[in-house]
Backbone as CSV, one residue per row, in Angstrom:
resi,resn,N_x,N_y,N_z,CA_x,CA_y,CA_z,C_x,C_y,C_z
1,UNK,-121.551,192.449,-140.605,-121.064,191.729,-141.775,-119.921,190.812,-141.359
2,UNK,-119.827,189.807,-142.013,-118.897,188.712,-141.367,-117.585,189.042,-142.008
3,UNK,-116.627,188.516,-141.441,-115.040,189.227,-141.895,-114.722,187.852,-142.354
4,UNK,-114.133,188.904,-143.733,-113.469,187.468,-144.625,-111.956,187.114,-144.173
5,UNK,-111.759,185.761,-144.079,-110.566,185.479,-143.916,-109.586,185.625,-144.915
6,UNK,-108.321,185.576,-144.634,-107.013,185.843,-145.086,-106.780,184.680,-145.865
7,UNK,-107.101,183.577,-145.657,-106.866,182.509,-146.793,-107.517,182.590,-148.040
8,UNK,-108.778,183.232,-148.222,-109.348,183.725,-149.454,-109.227,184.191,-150.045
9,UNK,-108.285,185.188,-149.760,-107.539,186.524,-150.986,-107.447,185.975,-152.020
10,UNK,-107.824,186.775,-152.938,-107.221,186.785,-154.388,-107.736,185.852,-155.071
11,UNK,-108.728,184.904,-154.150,-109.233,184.055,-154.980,-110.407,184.613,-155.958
12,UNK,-110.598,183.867,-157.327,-111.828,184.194,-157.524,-112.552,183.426,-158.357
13,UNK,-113.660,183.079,-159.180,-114.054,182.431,-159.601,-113.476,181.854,-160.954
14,UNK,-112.886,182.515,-161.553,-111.503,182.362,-162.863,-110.353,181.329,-162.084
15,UNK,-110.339,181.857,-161.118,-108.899,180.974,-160.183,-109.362,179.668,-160.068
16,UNK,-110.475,179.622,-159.913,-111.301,178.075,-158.906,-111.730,177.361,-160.289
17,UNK,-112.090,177.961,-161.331,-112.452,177.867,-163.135,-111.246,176.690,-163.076
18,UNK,-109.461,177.717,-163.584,-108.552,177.095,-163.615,-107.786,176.455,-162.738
19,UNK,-108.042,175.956,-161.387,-107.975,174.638,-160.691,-108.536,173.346,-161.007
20,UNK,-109.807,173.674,-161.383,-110.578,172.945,-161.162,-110.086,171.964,-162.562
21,UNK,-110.305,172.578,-163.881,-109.499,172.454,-165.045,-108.423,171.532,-165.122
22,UNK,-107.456,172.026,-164.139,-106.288,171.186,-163.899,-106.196,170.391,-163.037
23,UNK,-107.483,169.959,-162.640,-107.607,168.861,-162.025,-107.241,168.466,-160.446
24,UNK,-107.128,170.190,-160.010,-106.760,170.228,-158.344,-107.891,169.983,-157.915
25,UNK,-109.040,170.991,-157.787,-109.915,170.537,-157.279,-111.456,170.050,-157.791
26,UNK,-111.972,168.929,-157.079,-112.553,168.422,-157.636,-113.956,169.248,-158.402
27,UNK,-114.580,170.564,-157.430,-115.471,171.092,-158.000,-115.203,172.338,-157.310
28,UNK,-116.492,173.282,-157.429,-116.481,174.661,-156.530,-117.873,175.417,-156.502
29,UNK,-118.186,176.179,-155.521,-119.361,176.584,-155.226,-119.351,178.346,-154.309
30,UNK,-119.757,179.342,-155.097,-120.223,180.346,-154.133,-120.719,180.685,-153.029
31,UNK,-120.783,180.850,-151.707,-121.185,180.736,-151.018,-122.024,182.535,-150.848
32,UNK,-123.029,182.084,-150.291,-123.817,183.581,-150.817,-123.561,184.503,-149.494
33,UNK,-123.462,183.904,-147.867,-123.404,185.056,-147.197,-121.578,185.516,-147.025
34,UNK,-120.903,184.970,-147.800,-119.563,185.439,-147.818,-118.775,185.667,-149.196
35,UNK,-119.402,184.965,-150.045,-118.686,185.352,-151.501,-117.748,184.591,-151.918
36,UNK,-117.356,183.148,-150.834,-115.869,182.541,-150.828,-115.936,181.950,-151.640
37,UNK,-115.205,181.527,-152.412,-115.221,179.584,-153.155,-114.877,178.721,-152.282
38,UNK,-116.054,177.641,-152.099,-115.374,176.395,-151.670,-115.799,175.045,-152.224
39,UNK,-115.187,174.275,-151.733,-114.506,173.262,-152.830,-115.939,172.056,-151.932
40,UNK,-116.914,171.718,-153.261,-117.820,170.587,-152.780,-117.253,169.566,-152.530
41,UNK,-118.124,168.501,-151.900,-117.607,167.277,-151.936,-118.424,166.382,-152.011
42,UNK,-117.623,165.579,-153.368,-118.586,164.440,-153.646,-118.420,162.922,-153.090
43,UNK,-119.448,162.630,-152.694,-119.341,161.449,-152.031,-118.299,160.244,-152.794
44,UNK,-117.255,159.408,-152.632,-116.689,158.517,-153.716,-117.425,157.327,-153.678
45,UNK,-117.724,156.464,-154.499,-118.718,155.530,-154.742,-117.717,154.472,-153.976
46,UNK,-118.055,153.962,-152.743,-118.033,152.664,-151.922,-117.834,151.398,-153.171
47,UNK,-116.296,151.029,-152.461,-115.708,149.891,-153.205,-115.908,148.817,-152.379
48,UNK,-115.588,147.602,-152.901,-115.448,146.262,-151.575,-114.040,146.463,-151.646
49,UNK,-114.023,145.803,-150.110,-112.482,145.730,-149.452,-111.503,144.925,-150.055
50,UNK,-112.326,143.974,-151.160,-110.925,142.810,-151.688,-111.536,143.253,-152.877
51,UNK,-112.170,144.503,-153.609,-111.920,144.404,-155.028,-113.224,143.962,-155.976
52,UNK,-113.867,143.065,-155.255,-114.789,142.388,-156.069,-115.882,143.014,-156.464
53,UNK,-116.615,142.713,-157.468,-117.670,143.701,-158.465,-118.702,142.944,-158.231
54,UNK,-120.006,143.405,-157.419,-121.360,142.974,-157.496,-121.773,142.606,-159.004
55,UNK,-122.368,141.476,-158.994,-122.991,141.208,-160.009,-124.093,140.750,-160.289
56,UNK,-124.941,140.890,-161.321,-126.520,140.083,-161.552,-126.636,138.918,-162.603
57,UNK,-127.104,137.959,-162.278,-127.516,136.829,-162.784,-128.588,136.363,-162.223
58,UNK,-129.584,136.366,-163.721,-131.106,135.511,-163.226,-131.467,136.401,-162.025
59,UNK,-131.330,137.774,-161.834,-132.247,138.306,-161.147,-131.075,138.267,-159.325
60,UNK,-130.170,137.304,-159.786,-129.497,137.390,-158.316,-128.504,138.150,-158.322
61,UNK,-128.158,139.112,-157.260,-126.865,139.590,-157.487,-126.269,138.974,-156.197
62,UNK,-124.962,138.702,-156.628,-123.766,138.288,-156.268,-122.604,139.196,-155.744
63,UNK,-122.184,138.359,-154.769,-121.075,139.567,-154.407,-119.623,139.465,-155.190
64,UNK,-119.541,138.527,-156.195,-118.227,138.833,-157.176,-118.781,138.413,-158.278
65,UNK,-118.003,139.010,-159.348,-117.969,138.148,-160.831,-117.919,136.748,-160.717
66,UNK,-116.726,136.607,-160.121,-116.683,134.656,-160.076,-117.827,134.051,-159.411
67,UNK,-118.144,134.605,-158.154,-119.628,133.796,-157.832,-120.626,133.666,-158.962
68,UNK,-120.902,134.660,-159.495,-121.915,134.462,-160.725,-121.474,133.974,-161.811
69,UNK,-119.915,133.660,-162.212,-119.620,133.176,-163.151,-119.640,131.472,-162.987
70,UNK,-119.188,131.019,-161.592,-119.719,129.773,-161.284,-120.981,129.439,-160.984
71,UNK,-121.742,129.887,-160.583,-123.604,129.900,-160.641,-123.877,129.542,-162.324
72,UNK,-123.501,130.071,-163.189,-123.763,129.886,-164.814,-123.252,128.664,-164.562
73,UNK,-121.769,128.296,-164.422,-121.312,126.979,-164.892,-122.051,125.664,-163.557
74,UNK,-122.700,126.040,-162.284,-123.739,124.550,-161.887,-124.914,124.911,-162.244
75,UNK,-125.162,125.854,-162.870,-126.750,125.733,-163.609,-126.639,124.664,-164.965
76,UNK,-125.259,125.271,-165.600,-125.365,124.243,-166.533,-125.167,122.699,-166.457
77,UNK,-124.180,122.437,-165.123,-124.482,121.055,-164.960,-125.444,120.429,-164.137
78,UNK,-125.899,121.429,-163.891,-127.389,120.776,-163.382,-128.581,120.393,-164.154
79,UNK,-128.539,121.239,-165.229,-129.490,120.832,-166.552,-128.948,119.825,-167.316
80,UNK,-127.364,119.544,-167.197,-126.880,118.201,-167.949,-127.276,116.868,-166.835
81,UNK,-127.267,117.456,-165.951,-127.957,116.075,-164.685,-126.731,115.947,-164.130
82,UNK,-125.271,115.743,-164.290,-124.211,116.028,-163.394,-124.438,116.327,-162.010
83,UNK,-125.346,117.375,-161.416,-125.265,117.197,-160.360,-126.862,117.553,-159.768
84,UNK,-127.217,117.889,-158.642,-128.590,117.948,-158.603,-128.957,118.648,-156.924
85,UNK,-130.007,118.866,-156.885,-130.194,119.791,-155.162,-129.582,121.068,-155.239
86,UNK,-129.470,121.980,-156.430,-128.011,123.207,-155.809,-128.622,124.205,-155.384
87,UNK,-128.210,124.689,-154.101,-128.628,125.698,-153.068,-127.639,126.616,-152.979
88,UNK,-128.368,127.457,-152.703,-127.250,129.400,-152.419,-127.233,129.777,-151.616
89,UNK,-125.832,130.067,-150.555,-125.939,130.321,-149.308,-126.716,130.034,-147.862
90,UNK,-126.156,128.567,-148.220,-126.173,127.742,-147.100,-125.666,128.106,-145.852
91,UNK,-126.441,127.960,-144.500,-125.668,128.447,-143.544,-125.329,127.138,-142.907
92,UNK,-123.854,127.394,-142.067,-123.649,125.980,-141.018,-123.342,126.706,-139.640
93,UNK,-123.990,126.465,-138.944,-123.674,126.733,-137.652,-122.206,125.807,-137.175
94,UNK,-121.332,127.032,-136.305,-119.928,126.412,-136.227,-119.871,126.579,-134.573
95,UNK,-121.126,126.872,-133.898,-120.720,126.630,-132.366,-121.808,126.406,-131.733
96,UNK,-121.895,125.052,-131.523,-123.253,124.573,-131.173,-123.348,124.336,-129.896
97,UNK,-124.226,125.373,-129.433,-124.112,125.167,-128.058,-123.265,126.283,-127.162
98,UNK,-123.383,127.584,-127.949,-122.314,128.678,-127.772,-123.177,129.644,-127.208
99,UNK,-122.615,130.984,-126.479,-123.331,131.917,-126.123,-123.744,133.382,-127.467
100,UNK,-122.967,132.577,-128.448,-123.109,133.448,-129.807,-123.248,132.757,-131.209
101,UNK,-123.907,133.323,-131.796,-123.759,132.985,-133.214,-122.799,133.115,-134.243
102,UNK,-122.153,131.808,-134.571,-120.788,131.536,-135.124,-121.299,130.846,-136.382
103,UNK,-121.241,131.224,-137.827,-122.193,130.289,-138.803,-120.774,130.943,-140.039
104,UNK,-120.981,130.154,-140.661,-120.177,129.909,-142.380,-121.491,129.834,-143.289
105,UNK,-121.126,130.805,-143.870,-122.642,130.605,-145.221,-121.672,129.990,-146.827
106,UNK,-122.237,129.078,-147.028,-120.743,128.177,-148.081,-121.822,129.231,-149.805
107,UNK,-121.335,128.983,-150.289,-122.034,129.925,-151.704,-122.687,128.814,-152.653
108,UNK,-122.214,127.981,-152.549,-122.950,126.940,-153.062,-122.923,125.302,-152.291
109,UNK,-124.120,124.633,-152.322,-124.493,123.358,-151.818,-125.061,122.250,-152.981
110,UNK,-124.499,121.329,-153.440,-124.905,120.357,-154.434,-124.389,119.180,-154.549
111,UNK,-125.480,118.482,-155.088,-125.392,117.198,-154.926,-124.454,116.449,-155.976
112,UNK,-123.146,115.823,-156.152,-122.628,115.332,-157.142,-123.149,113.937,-157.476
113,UNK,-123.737,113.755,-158.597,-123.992,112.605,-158.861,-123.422,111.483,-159.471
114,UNK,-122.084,111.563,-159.858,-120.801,110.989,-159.766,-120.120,110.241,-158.784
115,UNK,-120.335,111.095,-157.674,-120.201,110.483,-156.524,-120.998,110.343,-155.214
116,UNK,-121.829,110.683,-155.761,-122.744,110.887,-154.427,-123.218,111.158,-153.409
117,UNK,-122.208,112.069,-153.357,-121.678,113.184,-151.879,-121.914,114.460,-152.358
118,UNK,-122.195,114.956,-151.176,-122.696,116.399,-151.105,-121.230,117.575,-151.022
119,UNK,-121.660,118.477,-152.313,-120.249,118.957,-151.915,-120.567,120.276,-151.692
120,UNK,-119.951,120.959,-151.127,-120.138,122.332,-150.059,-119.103,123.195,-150.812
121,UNK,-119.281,124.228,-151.681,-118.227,125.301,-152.453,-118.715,126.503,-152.265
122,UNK,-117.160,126.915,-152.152,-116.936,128.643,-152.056,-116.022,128.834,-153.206
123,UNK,-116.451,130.045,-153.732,-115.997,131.260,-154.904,-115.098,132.215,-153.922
124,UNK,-113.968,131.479,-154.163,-113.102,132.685,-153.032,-112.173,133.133,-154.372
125,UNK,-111.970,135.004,-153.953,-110.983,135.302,-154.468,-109.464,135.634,-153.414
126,UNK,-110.007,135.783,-152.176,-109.086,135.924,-151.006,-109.248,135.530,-150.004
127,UNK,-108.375,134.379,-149.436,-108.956,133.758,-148.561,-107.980,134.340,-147.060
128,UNK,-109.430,135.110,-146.379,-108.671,135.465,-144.837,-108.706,134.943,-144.108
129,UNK,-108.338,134.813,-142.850,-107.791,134.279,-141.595,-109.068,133.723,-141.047
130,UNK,-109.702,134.584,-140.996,-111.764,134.408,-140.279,-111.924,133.111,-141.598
131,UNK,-111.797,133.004,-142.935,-112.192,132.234,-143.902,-111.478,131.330,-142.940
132,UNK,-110.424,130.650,-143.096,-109.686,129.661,-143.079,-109.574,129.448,-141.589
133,UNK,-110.632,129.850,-140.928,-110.787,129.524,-139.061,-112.162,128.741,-139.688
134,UNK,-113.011,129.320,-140.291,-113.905,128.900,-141.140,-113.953,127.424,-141.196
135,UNK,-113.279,127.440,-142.158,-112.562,126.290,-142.627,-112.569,124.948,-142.216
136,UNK,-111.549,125.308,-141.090,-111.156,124.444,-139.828,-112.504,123.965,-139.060
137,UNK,-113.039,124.815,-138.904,-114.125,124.203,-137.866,-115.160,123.539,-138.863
138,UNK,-115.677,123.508,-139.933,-116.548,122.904,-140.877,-115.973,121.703,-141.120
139,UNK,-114.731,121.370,-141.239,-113.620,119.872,-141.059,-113.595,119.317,-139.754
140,UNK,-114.155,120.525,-138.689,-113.861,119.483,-137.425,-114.994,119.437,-136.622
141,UNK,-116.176,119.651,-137.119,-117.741,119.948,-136.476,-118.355,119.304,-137.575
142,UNK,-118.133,119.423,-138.520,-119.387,118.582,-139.633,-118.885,117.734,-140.529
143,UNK,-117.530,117.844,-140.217,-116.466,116.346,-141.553,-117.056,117.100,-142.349
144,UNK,-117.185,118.464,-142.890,-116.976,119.125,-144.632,-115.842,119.484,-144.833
145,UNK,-115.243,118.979,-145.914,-113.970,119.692,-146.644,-115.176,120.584,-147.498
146,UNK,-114.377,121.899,-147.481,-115.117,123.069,-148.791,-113.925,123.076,-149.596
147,UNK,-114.612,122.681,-151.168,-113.925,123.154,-152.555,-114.191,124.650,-152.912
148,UNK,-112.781,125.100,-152.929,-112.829,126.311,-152.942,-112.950,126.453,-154.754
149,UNK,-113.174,127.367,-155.084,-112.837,127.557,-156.475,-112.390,128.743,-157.177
């Protein structure tokens, strides 16, 4: 028979009842070849690193609210004719001619018909260091400025 340890004393299922109650621990479970309580564990549901909330629109999900909240607003000016061509996750290759693959995927690509230039936008809510190396090289490999929004 297996020997119960000394940290278990006195515990018992009333004890692990009123922990659990008060919000120490998260759950509890019998264990059948020893009798112990121990404390399950539930997996915590995987957040993104800056916060942002997957979202669905038209069947797409998005990796923030604001991406999909700007997707609504060039759908709608694209049906007013404002602008025209709009593409989702565009890639640009940023080292041409490299022993690796170095690419910027911009979140949106469209045509302004105002002006007639192609404009290249990102839905940033935080812009990091890798973004804004990003950046730099899309201004100095392809003459794109990206409108951030």
């Amino acid at each position: 028979m297996a020997k119960k340890s000394k940290q278990w004393e006195g515990w018992t299922l009333e004890k692990c009842a009123s922990l659990k109650a008060n919000g120490l621990i998260r759950d509890f479970k019998m264990t059948v070849d020893r009798g112990v309580p121990t404390q399950t564990e539930e997996k915590p549901k995987k957040r993104h690193k800056y916060g942002a909330n997957k979202t669905e629109v038209d069947g797409i999900v998005f990796d923030s609210a604001k991406e999909a909240k700007r997707y609504k607003e060039l759908k709608l000016l694209l049906k007013a004719g404002s602008i025209g061509l709009l593409e989702r996750q565009v890639r640009f290759q940023l080292n041409n001619g490299g022993q690796f693959s170095y690419e910027y995927v911009a979140d949106f690509v469209y045509l302004d018909h105002a002006t007639g230039k192609k404009v290249v936008e990102d839905a940033k809510g935080f812009r990091t260091k890798e973004y804004l190396k990003k950046k730099r090289l899309m201004k100095k490999l392809h003459n794109i400025q990206i409108k951030e929004v």
